[in-house]
PLY file of the C-alpha trace (Angstrom):
ply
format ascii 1.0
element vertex 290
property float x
property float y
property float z
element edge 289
property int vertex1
property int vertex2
end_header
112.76 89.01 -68.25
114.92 90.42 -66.05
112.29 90.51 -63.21
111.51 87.08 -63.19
112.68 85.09 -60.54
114.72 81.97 -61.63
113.17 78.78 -60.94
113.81 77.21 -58.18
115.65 73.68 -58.36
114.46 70.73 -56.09
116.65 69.60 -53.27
116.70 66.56 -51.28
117.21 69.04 -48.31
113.32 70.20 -49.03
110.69 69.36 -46.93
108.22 68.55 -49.55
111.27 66.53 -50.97
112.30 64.05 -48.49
115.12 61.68 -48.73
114.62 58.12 -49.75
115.60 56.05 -47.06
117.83 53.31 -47.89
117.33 50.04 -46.07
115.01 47.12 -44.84
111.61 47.94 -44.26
109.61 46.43 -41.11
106.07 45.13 -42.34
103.93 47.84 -40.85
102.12 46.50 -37.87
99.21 48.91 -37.17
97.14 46.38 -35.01
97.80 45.25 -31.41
98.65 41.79 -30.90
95.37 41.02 -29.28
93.64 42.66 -32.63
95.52 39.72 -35.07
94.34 36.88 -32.53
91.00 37.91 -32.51
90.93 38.31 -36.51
92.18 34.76 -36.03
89.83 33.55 -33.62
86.60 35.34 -35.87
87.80 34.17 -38.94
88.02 30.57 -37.77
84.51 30.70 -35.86
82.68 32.00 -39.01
84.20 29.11 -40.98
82.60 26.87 -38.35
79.65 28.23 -38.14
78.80 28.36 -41.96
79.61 24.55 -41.95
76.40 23.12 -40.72
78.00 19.51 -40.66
80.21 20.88 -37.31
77.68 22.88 -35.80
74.96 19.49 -36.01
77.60 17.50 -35.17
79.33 19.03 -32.16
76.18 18.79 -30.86
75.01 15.17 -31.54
78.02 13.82 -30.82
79.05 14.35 -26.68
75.37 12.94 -26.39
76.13 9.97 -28.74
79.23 9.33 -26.83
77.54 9.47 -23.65
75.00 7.57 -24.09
76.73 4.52 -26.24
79.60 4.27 -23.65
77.09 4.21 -20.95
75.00 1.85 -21.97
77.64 -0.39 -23.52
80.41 -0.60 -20.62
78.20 0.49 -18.15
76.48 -3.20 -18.06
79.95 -5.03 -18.24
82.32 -3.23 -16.00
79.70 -0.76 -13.89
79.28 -3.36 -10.70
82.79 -3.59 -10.30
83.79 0.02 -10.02
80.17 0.62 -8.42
81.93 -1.32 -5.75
85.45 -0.50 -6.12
84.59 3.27 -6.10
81.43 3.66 -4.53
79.81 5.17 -7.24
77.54 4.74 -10.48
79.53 4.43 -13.77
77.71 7.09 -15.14
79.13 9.15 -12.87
82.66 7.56 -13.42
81.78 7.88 -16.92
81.46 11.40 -18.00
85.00 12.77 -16.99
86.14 10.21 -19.04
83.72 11.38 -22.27
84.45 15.50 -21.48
88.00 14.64 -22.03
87.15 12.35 -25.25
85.06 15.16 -26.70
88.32 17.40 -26.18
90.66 15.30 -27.51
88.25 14.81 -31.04
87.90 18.21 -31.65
91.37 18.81 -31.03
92.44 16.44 -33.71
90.35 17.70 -35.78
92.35 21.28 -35.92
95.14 20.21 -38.30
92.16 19.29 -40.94
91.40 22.63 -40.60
94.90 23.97 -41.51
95.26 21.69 -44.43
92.20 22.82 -45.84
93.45 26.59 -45.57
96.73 25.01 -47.03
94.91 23.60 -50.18
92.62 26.09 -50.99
95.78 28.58 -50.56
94.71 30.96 -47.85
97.73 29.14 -45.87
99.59 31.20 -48.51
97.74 34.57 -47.72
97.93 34.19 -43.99
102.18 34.03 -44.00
102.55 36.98 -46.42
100.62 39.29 -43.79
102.51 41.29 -41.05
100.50 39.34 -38.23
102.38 37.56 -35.84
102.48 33.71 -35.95
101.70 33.46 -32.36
98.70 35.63 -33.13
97.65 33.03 -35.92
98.32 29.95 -34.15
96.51 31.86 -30.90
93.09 32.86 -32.63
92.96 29.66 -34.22
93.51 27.39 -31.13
91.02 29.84 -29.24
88.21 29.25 -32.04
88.66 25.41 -31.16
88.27 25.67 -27.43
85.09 27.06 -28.15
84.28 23.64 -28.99
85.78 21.76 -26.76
83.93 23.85 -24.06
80.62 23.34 -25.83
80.40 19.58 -25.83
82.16 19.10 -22.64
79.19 21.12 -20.95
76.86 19.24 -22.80
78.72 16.22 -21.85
78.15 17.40 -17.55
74.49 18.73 -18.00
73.73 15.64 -19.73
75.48 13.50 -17.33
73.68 15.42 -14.47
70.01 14.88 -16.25
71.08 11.61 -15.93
71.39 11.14 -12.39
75.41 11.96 -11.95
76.56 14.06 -9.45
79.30 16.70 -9.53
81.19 17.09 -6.08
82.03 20.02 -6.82
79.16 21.49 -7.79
78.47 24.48 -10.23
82.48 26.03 -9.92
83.80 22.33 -10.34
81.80 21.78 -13.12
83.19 24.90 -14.80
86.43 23.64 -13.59
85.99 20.44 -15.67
85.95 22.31 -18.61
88.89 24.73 -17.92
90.78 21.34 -17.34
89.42 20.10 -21.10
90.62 23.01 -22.44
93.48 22.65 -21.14
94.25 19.30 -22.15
93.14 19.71 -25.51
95.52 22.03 -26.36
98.59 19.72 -26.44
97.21 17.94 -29.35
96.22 20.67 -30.98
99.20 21.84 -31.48
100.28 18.21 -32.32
97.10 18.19 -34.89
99.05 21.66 -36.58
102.21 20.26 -36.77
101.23 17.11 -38.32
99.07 19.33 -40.74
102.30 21.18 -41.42
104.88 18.17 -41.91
102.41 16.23 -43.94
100.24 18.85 -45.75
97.83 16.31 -46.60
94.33 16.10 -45.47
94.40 12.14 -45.75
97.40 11.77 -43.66
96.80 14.49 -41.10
93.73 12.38 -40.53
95.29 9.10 -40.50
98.22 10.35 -38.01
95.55 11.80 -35.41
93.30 8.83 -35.35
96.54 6.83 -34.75
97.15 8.11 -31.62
93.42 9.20 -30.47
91.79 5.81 -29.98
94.71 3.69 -28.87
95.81 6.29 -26.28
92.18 6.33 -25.66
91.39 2.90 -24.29
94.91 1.98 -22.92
94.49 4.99 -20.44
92.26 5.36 -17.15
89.24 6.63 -19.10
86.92 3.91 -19.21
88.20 1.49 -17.12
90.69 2.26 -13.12
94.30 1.44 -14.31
94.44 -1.57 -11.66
92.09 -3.38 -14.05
94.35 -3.30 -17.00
96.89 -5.89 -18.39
100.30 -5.00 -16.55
101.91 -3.75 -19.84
98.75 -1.55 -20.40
99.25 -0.10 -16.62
102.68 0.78 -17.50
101.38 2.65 -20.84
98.78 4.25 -19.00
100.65 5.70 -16.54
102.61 7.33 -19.20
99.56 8.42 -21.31
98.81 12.15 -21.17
94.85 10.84 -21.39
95.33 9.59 -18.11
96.27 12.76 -16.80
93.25 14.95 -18.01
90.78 12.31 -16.85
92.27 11.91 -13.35
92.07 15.73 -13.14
88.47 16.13 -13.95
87.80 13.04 -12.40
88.69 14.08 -9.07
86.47 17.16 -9.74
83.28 15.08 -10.50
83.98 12.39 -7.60
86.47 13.99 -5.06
86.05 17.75 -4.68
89.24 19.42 -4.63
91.67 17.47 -3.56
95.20 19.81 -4.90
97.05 16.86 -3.96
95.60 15.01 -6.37
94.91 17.69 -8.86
98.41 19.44 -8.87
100.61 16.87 -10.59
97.72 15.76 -13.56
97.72 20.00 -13.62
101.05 20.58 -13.86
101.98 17.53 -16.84
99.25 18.98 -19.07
100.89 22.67 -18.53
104.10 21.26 -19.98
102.75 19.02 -22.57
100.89 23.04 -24.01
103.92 24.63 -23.72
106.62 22.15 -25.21
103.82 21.55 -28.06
102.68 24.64 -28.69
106.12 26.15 -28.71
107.10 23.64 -31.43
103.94 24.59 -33.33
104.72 27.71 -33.56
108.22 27.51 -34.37
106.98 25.57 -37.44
104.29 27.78 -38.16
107.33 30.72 -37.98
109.57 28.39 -40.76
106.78 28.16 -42.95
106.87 31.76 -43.35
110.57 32.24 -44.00
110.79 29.44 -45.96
108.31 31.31 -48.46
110.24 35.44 -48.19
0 1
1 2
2 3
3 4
4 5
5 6
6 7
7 8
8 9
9 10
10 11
11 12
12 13
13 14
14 15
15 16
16 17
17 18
18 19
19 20
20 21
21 22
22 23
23 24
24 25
25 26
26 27
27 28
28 29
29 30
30 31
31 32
32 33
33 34
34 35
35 36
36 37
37 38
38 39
39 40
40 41
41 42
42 43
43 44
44 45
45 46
46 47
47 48
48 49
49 50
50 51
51 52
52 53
53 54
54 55
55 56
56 57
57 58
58 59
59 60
60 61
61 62
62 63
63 64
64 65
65 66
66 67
67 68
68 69
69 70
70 71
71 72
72 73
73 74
74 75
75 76
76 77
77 78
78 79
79 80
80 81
81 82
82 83
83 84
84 85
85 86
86 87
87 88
88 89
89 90
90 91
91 92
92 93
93 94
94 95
95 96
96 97
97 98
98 99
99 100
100 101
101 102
102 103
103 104
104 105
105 106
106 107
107 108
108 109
109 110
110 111
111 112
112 113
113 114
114 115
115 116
116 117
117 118
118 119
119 120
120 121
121 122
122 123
123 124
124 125
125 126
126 127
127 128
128 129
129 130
130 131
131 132
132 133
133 134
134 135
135 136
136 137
137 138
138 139
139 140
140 141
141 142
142 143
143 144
144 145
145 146
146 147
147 148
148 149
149 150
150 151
151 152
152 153
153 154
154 155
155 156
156 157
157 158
158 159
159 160
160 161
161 162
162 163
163 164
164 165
165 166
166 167
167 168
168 169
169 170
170 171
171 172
172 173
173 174
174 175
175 176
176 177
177 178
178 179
179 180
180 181
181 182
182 183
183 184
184 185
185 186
186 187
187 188
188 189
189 190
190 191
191 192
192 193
193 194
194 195
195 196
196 197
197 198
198 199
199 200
200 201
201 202
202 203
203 204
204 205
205 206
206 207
207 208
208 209
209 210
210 211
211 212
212 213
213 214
214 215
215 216
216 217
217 218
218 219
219 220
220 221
221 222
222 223
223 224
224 225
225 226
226 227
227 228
228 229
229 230
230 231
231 232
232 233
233 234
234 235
235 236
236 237
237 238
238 239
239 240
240 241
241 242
242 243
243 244
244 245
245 246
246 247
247 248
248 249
249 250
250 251
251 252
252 253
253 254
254 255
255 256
256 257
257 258
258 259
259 260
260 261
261 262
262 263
263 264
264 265
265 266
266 267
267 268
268 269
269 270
270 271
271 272
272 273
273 274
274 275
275 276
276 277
277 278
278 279
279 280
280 281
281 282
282 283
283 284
284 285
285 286
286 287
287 288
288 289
């Protein structure tokens, strides 16, 4: 009819028509970077918490470690820094067992990523948008929880016991910044074993390797004058040494910056060299699978 109005042909140029964009897409990010670490850090605390095998044992096992050590070099070596120091090994002692509790939970991290590895959520975590800092963050975070769990544990126990804190309440917090702190290096040395092996077995086997000997040939049990004169050299070189002396001087010395600054300052660069490479490797893993 000739009143009808023609139809009217779709353009690109209409609104309700826009142009296809031609082009790479950027993943949509609609959370803050704080938002991915803490979906990081929740996620890896709920997996904690509904294993009652880590919640039992991060509990048992400061005051295990405590009290074995205590009793067992207490008796052999505790007259000889009693005199050397001026102080009870038990005192001595539980800087020495705040920074062992660190250092187990911290190897203990890469288990965790080869787990997510096997059971493919490894998989599901590097196709999202998130940021790999964010993932490596809220994971490491979830672990420190940990770390300061036992070590407090590890003081209140220690002060039950009859050892003294310099420092008092602040130091004793500042204990446990310090095993944060020092844990951190090997968890990101924990990850990046997870990653390079991607094998429960070996990630555990690689950790354990390091963790004990570093352990004993360090100043945690015993002052580094009373080792063999290779050991002293070793020791010296040990990043164990490091976190001890640090919360060491806390529990004995009060704070003495002269002392603390350089044992600081190596376990700042030891984090940030480690965790760097962790999450450069973390970052591969994702491009290797776009």
């Amino acid at each position: 009819m000739s009143g009808d109005t023609p139809a009217r042909t779709a353009t690109a140029e209409d609104p309700q028509y826009p142009e296809p964009t031609v082009g790479t897409v950027e993943p949509p990010r609609s959370t803050s970077y704080l938002a991915e670490v803490w979906v990081n850090f929740k996620r890896w605390n709920l997996k904690a918490l509904r294993n009652p095998f880590i919640v039992v044992g991060s509990v048992v096992q400061p005051v295990v470690f405590l009290l074995l050590f205590s009793e067992v070099f207490g008796g052999v070596v505790g007259a000889a820094i009693g005199d050397a120091a001026g102080v009870d090994y038990l005192t001595y002692l539980v800087p020495a067992i705040v920074v062992q509790v660190a250092l187990i939970a911290a190897s203990s991290s890469g288990i965790g990523l080869v787990n997510d590895i096997e059971n493919g959520m490894f998989e599901k975590v590097l196709v999202t948008p998130m940021r790999r800092s964010a993932v490596f963050l809220g994971k490491t975070l979830s672990e420190m929880i940990r770390v300061v769990v036992q070590g407090a544990l590890i003081v209140v126990l220690g002060v039950l016991l009859g050892a003294t804190v310099e420092t008092g309440v602040l130091g004793a917090v500042a204990m446990l910044g310090v095993a944060v702190l020092f844990s951190l290096w090997f968890t990101a040395f924990s990850n990046v074993l997870a990653l390079v092996t991607r094998d429960q077995e070996s990630t555990i086997i690689g950790a354990n390797l390091l963790t004990f000997p570093l352990l004993f040939v360090s100043s945690a049990f015993l002052p580094i004058e009373a080792l063999p004169g290779w050991m002293q050299v070793v020791a010296r070189l040990n990043p164990i040494t490091y976190g001890v002396d640090a919360t060491r001087t806390l529990m004995l010395e009060g704070w003495d910056w002269a002392a603390l600054a350089p044992d600081l300052a190596v376990l700042v660069a030891l984090d940030v060299v480690l965790g760097t490479v962790a999450v450069v490797m973390l970052s591969r893993a994702s491009s290797a699978r776009v």
